[in-house]
C-alpha positions in Angstrom: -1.4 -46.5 -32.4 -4.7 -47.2 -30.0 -6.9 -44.8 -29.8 -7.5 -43.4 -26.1 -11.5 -43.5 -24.5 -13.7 -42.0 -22.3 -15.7 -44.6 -21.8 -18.5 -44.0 -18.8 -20.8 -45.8 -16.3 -23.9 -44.4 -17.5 -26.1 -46.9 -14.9 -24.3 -45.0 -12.1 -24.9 -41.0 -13.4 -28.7 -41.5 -14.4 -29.6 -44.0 -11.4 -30.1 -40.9 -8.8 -32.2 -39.3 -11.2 -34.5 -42.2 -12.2 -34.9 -43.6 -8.2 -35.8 -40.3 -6.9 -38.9 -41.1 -9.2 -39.9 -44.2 -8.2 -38.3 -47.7 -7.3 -35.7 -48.3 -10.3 -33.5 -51.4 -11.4 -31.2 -51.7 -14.6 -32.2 -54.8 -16.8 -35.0 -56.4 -14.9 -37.3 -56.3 -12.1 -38.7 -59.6 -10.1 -41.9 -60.1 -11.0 -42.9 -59.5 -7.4 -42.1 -55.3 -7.8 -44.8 -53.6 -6.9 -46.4 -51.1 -9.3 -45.1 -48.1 -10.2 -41.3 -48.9 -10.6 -38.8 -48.1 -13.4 -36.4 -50.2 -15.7 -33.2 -49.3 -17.4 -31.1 -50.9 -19.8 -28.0 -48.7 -21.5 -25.4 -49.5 -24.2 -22.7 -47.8 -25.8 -21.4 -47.1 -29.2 -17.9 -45.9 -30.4 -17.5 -43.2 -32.8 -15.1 -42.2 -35.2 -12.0 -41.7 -33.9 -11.2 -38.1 -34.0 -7.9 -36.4 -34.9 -6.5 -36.6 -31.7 -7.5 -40.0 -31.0 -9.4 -39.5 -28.1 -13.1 -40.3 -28.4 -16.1 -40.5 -26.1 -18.7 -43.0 -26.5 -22.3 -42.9 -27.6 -25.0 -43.7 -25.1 -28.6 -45.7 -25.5 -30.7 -45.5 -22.3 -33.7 -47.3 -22.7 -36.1 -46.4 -19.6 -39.2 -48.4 -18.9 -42.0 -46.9 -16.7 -44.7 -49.0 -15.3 -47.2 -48.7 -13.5 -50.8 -50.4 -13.2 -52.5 -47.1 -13.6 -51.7 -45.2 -17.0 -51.8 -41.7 -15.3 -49.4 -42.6 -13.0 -47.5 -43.4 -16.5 -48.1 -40.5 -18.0 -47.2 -38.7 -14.7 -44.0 -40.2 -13.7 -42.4 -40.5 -17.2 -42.6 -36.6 -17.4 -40.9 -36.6 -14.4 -37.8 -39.4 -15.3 -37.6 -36.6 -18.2 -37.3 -33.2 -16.6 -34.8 -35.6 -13.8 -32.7 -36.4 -16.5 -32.6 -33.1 -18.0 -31.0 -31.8 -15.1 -28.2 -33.9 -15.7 -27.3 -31.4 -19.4 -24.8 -29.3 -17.3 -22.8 -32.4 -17.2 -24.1 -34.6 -20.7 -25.1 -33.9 -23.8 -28.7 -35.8 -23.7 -31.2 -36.1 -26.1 -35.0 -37.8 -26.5 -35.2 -39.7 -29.2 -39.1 -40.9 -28.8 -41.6 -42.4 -26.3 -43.8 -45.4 -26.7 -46.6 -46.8 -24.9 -47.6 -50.4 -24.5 -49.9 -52.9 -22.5 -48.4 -55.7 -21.1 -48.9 -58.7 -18.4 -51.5 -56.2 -16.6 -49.7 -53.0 -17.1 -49.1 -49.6 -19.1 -45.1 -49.5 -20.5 -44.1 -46.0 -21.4 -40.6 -46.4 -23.2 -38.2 -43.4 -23.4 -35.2 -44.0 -25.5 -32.9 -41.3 -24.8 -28.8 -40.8 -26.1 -26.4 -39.6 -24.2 -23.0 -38.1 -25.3 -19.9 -36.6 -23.4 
């Protein structure tokens, strides 16, 4: 017997909520983006089945902010956070940490979040 899914296009819920930030694109960005702009990258992971059968999948959202300036970091990363937070009428969502980095001329604030149904 196969089990049943809910299996969800994450890209297309959090996409609203990460543009009205600042210019966003899932995987990649051309290296001619201009400064700030955000980058997303999601996968899933299937639980254990569950009595019925029916499971939802587990959600990894990574979310890159960057920006030239590191205020405008620090700034717009709270923002893509209280955005998404919006969204936990619909999701179960959760922060799992925030890193910074320095790289190729710009400040990289990393927000791993995971997202259930």
């Amino acid at each position: 017997m196969s089990s049943l899914s809910k299996l969800y296009n994450v890209g297309k819920l959090i996409y609203p909520k990460l543009s009205s930030v600042c210019s966003t694109y899932p995987l990649v960005a051309e290296n001619t983006t201009k400064f700030p702009f955000i980058i997303y990258r999601t996968s899933a992971t299937r639980p254990v089945d569950s009595k019925d059968g029916i499971y939802d999948w587990i959600y990894s959202v990574e979310i890159k902010v960057v920006s030239d300036k590191y205020d405008t970091v620090s700034d717009l990363s709270i923002q893509v956070v209280d955005n998404l937070l919006t969204l936990e009428d619909v999701i179960d969502m959760e922060v799992q940490d925030v890193s910074e980095d320095y790289m190729e001329d710009a400040y990289v604030r990393t927000i791993n979040i995971v997202i259930s149904k």
